[in-house]
N, CA, C and O atoms as a GROMACS GRO file, in nm:
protein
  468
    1UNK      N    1  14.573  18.503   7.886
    1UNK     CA    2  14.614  18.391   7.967
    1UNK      C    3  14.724  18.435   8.062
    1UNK      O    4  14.806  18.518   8.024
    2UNK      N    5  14.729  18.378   8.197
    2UNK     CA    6  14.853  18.417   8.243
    2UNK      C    7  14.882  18.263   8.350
    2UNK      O    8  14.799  18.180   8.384
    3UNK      N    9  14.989  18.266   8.372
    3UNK     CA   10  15.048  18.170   8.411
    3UNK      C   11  15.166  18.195   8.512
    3UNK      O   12  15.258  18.277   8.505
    4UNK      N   13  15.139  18.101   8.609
    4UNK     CA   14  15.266  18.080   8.757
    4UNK      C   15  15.292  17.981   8.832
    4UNK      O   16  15.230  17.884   8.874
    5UNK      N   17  15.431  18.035   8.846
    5UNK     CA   18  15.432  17.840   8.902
    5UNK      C   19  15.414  17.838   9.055
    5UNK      O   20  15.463  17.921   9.132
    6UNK      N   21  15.332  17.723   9.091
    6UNK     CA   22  15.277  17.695   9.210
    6UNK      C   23  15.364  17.562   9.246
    6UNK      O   24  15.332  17.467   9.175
    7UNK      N   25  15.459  17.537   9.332
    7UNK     CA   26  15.518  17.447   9.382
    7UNK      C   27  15.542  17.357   9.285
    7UNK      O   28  15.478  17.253   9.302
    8UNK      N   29  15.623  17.360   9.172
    8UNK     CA   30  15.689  17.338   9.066
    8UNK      C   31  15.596  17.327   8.904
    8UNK      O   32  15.651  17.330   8.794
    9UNK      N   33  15.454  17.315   8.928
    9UNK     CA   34  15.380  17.349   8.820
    9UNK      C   35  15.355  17.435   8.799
    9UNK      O   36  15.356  17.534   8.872
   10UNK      N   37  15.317  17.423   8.664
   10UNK     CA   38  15.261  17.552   8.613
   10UNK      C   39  15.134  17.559   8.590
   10UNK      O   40  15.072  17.463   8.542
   11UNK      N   41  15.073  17.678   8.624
   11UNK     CA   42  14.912  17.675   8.662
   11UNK      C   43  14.886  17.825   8.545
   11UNK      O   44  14.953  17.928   8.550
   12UNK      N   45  14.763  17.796   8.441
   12UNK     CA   46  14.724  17.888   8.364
   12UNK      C   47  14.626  17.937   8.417
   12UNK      O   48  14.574  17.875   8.509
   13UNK      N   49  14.581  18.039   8.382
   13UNK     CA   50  14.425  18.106   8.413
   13UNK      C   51  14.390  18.166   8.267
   13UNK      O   52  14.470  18.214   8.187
   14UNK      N   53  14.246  18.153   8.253
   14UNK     CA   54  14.226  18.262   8.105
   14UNK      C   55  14.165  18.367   8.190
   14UNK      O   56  14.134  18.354   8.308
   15UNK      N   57  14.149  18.500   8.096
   15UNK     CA   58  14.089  18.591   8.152
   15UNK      C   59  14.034  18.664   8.032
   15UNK      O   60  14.087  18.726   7.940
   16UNK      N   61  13.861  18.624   8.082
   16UNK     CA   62  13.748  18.691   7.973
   16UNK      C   63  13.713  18.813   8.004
   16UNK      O   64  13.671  18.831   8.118
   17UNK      N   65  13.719  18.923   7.917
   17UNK     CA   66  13.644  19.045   7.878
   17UNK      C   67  13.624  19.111   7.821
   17UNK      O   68  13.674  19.105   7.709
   18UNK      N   69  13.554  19.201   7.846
   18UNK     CA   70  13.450  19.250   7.702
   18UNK      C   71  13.474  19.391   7.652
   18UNK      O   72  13.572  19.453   7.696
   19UNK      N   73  13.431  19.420   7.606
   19UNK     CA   74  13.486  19.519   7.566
   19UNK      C   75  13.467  19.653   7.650
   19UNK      O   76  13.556  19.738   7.651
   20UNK      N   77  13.352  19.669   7.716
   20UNK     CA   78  13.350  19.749   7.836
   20UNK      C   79  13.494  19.776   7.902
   20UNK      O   80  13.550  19.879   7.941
   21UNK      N   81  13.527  19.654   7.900
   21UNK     CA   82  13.676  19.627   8.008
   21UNK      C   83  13.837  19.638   7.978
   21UNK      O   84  13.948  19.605   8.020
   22UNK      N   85  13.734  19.741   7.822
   22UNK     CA   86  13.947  19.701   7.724
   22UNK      C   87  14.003  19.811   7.823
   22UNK      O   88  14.063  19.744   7.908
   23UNK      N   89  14.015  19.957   7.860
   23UNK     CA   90  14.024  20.038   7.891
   23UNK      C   91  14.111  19.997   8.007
   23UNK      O   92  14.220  20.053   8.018
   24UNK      N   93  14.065  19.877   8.120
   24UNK     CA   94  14.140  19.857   8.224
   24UNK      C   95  14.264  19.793   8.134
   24UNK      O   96  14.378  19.837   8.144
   25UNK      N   97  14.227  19.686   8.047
   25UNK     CA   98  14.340  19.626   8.029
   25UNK      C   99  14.410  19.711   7.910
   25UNK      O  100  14.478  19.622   7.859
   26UNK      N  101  14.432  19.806   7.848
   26UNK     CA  102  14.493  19.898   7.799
   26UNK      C  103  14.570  19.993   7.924
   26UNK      O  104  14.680  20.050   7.918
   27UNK      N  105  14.506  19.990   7.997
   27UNK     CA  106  14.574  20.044   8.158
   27UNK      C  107  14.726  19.940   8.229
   27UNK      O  108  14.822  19.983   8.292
   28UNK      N  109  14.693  19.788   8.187
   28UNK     CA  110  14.757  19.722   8.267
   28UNK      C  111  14.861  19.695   8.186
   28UNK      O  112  14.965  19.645   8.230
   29UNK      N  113  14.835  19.742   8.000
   29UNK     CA  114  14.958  19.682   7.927
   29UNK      C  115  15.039  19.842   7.965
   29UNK      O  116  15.159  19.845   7.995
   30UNK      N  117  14.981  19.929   7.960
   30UNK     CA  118  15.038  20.062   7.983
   30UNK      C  119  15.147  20.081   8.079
   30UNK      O  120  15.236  20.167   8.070
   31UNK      N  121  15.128  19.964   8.202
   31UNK     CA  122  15.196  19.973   8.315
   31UNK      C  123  15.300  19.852   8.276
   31UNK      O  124  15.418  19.865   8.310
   32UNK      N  125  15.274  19.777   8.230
   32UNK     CA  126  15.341  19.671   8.195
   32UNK      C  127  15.478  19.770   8.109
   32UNK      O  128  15.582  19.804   8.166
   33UNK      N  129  15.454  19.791   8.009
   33UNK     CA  130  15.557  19.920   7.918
   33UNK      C  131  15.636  19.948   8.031
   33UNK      O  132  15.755  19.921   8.044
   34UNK      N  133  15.548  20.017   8.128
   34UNK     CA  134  15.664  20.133   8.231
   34UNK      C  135  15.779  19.993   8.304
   34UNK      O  136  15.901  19.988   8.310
   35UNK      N  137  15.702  19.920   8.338
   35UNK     CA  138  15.776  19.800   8.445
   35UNK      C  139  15.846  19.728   8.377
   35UNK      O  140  15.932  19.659   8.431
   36UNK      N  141  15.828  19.728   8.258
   36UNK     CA  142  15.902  19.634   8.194
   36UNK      C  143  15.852  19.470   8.186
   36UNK      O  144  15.913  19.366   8.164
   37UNK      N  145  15.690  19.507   8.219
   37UNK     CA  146  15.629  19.383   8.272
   37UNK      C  147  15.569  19.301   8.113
   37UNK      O  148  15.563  19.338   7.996
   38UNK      N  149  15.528  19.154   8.198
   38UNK     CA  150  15.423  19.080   8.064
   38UNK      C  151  15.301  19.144   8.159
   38UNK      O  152  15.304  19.187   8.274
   39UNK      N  153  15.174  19.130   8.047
   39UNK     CA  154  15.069  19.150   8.102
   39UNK      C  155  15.010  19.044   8.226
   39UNK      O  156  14.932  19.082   8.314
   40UNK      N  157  15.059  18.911   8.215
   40UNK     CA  158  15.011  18.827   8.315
   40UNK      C  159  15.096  18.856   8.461
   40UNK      O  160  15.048  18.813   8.566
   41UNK      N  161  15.219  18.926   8.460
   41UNK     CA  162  15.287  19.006   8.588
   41UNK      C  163  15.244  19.114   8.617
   41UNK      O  164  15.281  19.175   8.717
   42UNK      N  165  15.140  19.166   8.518
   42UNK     CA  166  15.112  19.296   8.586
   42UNK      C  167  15.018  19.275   8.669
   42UNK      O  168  15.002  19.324   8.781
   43UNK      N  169  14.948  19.193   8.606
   43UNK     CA  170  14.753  19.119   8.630
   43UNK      C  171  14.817  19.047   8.802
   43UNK      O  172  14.784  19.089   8.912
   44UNK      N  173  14.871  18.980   8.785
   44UNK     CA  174  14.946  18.906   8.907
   44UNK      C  175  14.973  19.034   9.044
   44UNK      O  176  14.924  19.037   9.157
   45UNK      N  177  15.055  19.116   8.988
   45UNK     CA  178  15.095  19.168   9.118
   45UNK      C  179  15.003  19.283   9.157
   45UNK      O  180  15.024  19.343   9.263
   46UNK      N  181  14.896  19.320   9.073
   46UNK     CA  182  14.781  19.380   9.128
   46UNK      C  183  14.708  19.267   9.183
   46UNK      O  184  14.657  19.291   9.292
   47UNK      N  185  14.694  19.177   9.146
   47UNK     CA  186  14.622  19.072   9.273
   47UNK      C  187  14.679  19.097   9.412
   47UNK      O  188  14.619  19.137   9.512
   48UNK      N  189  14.825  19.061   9.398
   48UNK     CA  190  14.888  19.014   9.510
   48UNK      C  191  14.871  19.174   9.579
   48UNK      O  192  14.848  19.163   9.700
   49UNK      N  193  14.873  19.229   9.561
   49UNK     CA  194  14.862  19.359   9.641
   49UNK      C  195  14.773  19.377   9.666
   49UNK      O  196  14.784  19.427   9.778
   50UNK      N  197  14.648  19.372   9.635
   50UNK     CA  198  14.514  19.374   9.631
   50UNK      C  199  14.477  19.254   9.812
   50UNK      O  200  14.455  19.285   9.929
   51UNK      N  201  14.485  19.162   9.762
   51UNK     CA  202  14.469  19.064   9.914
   51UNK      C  203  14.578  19.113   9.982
   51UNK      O  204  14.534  19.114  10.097
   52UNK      N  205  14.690  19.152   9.987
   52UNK     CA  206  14.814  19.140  10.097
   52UNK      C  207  14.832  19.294  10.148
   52UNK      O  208  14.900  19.335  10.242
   53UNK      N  209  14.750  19.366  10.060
   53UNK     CA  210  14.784  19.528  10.135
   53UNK      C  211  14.728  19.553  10.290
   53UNK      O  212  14.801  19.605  10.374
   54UNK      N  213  14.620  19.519  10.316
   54UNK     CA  214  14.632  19.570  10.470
   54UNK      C  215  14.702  19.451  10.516
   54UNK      O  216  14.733  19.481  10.631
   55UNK      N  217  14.738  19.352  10.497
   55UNK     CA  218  14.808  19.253  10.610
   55UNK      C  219  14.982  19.303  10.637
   55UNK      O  220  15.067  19.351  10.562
   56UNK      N  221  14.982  19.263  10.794
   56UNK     CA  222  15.100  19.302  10.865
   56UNK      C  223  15.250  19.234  10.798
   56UNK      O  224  15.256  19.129  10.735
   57UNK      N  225  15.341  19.305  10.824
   57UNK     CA  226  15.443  19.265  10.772
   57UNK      C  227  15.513  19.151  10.802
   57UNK      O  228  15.628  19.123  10.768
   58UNK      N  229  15.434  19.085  10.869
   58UNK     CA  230  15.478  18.908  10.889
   58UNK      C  231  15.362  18.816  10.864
   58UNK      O  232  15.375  18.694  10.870
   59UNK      N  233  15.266  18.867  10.839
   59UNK     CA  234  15.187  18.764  10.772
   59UNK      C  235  15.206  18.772  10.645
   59UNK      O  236  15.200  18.658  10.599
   60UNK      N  237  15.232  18.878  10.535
   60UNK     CA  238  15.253  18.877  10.382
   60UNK      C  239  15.394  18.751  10.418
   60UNK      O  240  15.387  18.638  10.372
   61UNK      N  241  15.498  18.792  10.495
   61UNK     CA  242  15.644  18.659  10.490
   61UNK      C  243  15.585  18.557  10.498
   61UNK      O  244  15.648  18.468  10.440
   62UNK      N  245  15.493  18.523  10.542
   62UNK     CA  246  15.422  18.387  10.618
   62UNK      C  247  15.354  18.347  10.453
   62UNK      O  248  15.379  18.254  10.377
   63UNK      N  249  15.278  18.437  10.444
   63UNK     CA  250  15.198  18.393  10.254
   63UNK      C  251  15.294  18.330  10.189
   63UNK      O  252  15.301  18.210  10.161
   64UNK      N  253  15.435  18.492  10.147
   64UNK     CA  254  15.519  18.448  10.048
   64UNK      C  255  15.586  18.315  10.076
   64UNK      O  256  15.688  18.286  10.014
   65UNK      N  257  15.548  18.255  10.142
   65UNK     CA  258  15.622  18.107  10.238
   65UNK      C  259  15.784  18.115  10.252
   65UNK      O  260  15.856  18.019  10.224
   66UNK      N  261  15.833  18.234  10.295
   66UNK     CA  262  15.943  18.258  10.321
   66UNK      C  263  15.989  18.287  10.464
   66UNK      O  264  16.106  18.307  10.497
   67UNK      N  265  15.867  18.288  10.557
   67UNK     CA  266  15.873  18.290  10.690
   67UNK      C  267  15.794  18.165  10.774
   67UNK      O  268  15.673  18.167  10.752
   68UNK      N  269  15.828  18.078  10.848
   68UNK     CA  270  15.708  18.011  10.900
   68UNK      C  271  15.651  18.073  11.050
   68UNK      O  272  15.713  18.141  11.131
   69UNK      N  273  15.508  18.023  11.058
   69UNK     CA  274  15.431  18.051  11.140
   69UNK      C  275  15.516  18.074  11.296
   69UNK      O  276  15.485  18.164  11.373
   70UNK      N  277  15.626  17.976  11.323
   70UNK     CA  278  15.718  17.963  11.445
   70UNK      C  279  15.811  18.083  11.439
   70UNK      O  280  15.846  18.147  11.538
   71UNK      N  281  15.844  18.105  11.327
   71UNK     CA  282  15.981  18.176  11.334
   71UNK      C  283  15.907  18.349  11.318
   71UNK      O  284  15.975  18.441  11.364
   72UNK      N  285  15.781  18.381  11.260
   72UNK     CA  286  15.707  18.487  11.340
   72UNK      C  287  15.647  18.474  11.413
   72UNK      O  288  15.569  18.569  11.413
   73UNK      N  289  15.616  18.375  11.532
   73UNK     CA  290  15.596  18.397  11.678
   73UNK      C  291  15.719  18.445  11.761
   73UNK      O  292  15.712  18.529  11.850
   74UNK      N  293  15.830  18.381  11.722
   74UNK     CA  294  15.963  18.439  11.776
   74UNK      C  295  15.952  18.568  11.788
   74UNK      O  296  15.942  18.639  11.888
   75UNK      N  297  15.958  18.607  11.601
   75UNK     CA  298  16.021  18.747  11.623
   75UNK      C  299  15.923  18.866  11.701
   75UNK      O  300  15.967  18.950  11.779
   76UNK      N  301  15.818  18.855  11.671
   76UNK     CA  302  15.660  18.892  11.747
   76UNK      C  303  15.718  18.906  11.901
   76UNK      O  304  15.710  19.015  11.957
   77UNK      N  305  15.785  18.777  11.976
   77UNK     CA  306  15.774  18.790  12.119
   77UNK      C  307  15.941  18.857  12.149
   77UNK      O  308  15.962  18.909  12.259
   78UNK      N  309  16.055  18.853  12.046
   78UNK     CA  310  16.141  18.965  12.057
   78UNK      C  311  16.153  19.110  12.088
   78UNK      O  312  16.216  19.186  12.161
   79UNK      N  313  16.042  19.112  11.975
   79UNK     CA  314  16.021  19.269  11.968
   79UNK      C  315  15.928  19.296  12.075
   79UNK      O  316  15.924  19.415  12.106
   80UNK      N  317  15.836  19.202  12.156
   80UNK     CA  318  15.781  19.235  12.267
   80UNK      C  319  15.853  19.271  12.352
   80UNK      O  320  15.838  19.380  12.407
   81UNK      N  321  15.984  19.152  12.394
   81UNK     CA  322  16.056  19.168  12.507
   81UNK      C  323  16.228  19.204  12.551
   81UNK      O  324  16.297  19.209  12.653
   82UNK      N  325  16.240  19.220  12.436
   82UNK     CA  326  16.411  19.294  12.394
   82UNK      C  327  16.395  19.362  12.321
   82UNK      O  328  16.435  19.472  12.360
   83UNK      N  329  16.333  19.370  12.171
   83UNK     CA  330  16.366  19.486  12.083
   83UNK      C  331  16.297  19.564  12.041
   83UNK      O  332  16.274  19.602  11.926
   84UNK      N  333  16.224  19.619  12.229
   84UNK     CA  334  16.082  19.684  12.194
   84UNK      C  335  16.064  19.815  12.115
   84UNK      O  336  15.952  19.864  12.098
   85UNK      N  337  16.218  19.890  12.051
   85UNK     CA  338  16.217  19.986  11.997
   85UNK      C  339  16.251  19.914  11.820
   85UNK      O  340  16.289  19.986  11.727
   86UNK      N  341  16.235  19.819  11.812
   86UNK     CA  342  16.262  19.810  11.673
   86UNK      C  343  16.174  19.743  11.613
   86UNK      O  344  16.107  19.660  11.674
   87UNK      N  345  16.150  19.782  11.412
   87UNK     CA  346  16.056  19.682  11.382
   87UNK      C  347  16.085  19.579  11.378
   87UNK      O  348  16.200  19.544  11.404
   88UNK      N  349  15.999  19.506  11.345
   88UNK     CA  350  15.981  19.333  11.298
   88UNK      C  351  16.041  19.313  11.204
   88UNK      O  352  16.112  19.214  11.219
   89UNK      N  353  16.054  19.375  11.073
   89UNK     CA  354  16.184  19.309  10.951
   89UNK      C  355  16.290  19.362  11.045
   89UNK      O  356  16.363  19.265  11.061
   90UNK      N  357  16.336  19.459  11.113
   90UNK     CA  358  16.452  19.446  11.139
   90UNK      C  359  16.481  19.386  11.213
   90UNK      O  360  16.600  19.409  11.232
   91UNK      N  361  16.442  19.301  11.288
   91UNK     CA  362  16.474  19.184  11.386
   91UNK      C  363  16.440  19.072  11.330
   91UNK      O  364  16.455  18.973  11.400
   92UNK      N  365  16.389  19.053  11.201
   92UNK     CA  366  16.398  18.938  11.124
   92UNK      C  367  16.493  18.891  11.042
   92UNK      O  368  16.519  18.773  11.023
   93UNK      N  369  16.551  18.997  10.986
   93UNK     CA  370  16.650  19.014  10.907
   93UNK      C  371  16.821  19.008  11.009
   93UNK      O  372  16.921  18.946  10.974
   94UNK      N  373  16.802  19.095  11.142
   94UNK     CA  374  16.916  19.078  11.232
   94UNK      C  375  16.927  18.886  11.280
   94UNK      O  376  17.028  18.816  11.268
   95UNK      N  377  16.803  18.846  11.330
   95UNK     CA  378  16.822  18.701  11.363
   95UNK      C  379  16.816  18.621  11.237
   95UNK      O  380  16.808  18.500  11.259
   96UNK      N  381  16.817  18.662  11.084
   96UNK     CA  382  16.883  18.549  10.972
   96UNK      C  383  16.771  18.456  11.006
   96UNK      O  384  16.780  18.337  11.038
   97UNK      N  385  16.634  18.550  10.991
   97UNK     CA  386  16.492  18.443  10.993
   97UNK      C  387  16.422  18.467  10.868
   97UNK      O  388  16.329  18.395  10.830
   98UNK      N  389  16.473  18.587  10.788
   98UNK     CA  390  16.457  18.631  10.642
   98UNK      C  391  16.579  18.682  10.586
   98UNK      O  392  16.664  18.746  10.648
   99UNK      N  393  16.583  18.644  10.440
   99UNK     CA  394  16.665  18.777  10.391
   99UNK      C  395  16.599  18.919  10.318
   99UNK      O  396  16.484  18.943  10.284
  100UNK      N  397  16.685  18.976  10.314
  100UNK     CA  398  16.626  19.162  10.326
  100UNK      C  399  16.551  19.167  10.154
  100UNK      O  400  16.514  19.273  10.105
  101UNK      N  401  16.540  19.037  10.083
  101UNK     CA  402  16.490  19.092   9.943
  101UNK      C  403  16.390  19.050  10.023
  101UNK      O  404  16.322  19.146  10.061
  102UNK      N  405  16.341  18.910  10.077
  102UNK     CA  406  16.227  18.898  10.131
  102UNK      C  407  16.140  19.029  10.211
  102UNK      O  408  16.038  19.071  10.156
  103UNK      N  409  16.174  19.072  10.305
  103UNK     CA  410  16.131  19.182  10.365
  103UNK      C  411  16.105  19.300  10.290
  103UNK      O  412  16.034  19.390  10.336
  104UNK      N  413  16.183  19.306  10.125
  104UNK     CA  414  16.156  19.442  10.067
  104UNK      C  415  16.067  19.398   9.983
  104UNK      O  416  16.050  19.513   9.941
  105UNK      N  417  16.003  19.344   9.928
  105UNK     CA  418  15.911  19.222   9.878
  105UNK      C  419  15.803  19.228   9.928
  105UNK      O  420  15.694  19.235   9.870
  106UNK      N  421  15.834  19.222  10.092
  106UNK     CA  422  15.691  19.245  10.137
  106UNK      C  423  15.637  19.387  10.189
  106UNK      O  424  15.517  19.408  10.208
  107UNK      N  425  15.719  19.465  10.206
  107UNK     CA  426  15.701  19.583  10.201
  107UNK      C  427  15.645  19.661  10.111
  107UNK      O  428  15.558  19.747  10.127
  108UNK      N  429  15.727  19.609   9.970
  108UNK     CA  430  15.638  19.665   9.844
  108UNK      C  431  15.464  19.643   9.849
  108UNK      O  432  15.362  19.709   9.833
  109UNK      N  433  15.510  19.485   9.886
  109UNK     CA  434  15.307  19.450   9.876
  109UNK      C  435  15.241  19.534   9.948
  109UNK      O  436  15.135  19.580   9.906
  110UNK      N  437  15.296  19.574  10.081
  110UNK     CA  438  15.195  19.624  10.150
  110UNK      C  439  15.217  19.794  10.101
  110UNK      O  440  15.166  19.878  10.176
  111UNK      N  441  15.261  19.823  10.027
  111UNK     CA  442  15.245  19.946   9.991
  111UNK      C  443  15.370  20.092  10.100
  111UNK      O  444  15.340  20.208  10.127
  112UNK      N  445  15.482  20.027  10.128
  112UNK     CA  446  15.530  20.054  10.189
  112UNK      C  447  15.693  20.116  10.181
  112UNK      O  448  15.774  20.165  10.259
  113UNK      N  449  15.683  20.074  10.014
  113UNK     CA  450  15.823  20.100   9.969
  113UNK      C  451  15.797  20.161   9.859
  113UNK      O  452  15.689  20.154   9.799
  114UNK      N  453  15.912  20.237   9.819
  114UNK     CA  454  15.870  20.305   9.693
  114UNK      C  455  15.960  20.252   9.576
  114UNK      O  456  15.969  20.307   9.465
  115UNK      N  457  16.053  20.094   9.631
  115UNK     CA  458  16.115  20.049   9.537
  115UNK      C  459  15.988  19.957   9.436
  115UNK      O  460  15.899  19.905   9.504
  116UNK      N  461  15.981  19.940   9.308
  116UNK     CA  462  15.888  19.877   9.245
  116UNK      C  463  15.972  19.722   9.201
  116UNK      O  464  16.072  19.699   9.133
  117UNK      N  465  15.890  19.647   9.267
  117UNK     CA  466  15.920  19.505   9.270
  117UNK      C  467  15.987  19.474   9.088
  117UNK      O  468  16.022  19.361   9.054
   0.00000   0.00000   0.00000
């Protein structure tokens, strides 16, 4: 079973398999050990990485609902037209439109950091 809260509930999932499939999940408690994780955080953030790895580093802010759709059109047309030498978290983070756990957060998802969430 694993469980998360979705805009103040809590939402379960079960998860059936067979024995073919112990091997992955002997894999995920394995990683769980190293992370210090439950198995339903491990199961979780291989999802979340799984859908959010090729997406750009302002649409994962936009998912984690820590950025809105307006405030990355901004930074999008900044970095077009003033801060054409810098990235996008760093002009998100300079205009106080994210904070920097947010941005390292999403960096991790996209496979981009080597800090482990």
């Amino acid at each position: 079973m694993t469980g998360f809260e979705e805009k103040g509930a809590i939402v379960q999932t079960t998860i059936y398999y067979n024995e073919g499939d112990s091997y992955l999940m002997k894999q995920v408690d394995a990683k769980g050990r190293r992370e210090r994780k439950s198995r339903s955080a491990v199961i979780l953030s291989i999802l979340e990485e799984h859908f959010e790895r090729e997406k750009k580093l302002g649409e994962i802010l936009v998912d984690l609902g820590v950025l809105s759709h307006a405030d990355l059109a901004r930074g999008l047309e900044l970095q077009k037209t003033k801060f054409t030498d810098k990235l996008l978290g760093d002009i998100l983070l300079e205009e106080r439109l994210v904070d920097p756990e947010a941005v390292e957060r999403a960096l991790i998802i996209q496979g981009r950091s080597e800090t482990t969430p």
